[in-house]
N, C-alpha and C positions, 0 to 999 in steps of 0.2 A: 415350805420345803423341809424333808427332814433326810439324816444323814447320819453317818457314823463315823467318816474321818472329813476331813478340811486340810488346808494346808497348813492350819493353825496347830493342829493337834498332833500328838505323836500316832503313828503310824499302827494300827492292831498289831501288826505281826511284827512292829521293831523290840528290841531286848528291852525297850526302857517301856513299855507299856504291856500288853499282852502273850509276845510272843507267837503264842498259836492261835493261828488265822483262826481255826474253827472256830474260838470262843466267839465268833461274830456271829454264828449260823442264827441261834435263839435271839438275840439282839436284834438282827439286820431281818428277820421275819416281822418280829413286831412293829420295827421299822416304818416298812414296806405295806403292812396291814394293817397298821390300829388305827391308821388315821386315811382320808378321800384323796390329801394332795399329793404332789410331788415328788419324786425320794429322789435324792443324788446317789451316786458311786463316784469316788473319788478316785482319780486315774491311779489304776493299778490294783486298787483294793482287792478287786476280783482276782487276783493270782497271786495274793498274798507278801505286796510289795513293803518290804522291814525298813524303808530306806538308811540306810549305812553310809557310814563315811560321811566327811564331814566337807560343807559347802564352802564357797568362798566365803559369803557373810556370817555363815552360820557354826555353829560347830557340831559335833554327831551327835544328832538330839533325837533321833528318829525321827524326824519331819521330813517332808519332800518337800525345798525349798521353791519359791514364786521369783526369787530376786537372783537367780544365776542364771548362768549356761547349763543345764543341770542334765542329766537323761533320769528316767525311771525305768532299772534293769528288769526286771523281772515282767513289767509290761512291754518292756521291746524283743522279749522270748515270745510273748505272745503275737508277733509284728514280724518277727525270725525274718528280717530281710527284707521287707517289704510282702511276703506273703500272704501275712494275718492270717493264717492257719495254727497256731500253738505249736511249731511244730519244734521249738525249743524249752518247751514247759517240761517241767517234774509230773509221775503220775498222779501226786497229790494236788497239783495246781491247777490242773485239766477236772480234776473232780471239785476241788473248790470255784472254778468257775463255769460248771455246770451248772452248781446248786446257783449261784447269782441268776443266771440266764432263766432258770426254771423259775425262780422267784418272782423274778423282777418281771416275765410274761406274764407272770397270773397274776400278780397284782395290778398291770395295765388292763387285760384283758376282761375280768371279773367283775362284775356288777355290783356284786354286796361289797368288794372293797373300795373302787371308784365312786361308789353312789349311797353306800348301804347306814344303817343306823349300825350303831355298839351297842353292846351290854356283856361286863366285864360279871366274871363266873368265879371269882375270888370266895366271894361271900359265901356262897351257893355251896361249896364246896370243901372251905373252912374247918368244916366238924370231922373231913373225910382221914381215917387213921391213915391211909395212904397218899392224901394228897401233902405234900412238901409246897407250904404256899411259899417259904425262903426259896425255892427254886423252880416251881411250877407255875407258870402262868396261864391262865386261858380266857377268851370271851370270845363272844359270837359277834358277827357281822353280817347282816341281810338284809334282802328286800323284799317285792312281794314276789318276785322269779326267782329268787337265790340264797341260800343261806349258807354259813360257815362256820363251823369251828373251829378256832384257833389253839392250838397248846402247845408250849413249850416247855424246855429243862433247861435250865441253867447250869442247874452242875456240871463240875468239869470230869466228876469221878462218882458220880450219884447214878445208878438208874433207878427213876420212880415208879410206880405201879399203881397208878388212882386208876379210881372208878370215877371218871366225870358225870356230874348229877346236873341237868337244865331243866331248870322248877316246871313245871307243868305250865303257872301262866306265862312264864316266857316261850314256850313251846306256841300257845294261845296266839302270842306279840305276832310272831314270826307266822300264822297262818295255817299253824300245822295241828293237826288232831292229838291231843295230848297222852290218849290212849291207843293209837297206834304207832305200829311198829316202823323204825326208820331205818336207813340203810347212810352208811359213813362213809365216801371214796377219799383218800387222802390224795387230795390234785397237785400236793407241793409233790411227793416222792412216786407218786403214777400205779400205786400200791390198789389190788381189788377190792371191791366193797368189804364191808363189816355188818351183820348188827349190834355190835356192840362196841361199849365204850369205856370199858375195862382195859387201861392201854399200858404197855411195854415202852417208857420215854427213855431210851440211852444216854448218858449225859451229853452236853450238846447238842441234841435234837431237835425239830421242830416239825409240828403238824400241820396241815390244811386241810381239815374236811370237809366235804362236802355233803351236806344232810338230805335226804328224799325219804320225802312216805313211802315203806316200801310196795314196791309193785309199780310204782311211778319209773 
């Protein structure tokens, strides 16, 4: 099972660890993707719970304590009385827990990442003047119905600009004609095809595409 908070850890969004939620987005994709099993969210994470204030046992460490009476505010907004409608969320809260929702479907849903082989595009890409390997990440995930793209930015204030390169025989690996043309649907943000793979990464961002020969 893999995860990005526990109750052991301090909280993404409290003052004494990250602060702003979004630095999760590019983390919690790779999370979610790079590996077949399991992924937690940790109550609240999706609405960017800082936990605050200090517990009976504990003191204000940004942890959500296990050993009190405790509540998690920012997820009983999303609860607003029994409704579970968000209907006491922030606009930024409601969008940070869309992106969870969108995430964490397609990685349940998806074939190439429930079932699919890896091949990490580091190397591949290494020489590229535009790829940022300190904050760019990417590799593929497929099978023989599905293939994927993954890339992300890291940075908090970087936007990159690579040209991602997928060597011909891994084009081969994955089933696809090396010399034809492919079309790219990014499934994480619901964005229209592309052919090309010259991309625009804003800092914090994450991609999921989806690869077809085109005309498929």
């Amino acid at each position: 099972m893999r995860f990005l908070e526990n109750h052991d850890e301090q909280r993404i969004a409290s003052k004494d660890f990250a602060t702003d939620p979004r630095t999760a987005i590019p983390a919690m994709v790779v999370t979610a993707t790079l590996g077949s099993g399991p992924v937690m969210l940790y109550s609240g994470q999706e609405v960017a719970e800082p936990a605050l204030k200090s517990e009976g046992f504990s003191s204000e460490d940004g942890r959500t304590t296990i050993f009190d009476y405790w509540g998690v505010p920012e997820h009983q907004k999303w609860m607003n009385g029994g409704k579970f409608d968000g209907g006491q969320l922030s606009e930024s809260q409601k969008q940070l827990r869309d992106f969870y929702c969108r995430l964490l479907n397609l990685s349940s849903s998806s074939e190439a990442i429930r079932k699919g082989k890896f091949y990490e595009l580091q190397d591949a890409n290494n020489l590229g003047k535009d790829y940022d390997q300190k904050h760019v990440y990417s590799y593929l995930r497929y099978t023989d119905n599905q293939r994927l793209l993954i890339v992300v930015n890291f940075s908090r204030d970087k936007t990159s600009k690579p040209t991602i390169q997928i060597p011909r025989e891994v084009r081969q690996r994955m089933g696809l004609n090396p010399d034809q043309f492919c079309t790219y649907t990014d499934l994480l943000n619901n964005t229209p095809p592309t052919e090309y793979l010259t991309l625009n990464l804003p800092p914090l961002s994450a991609y999921v595409f989806e690869i077809k020969p085109k005309g498929n």
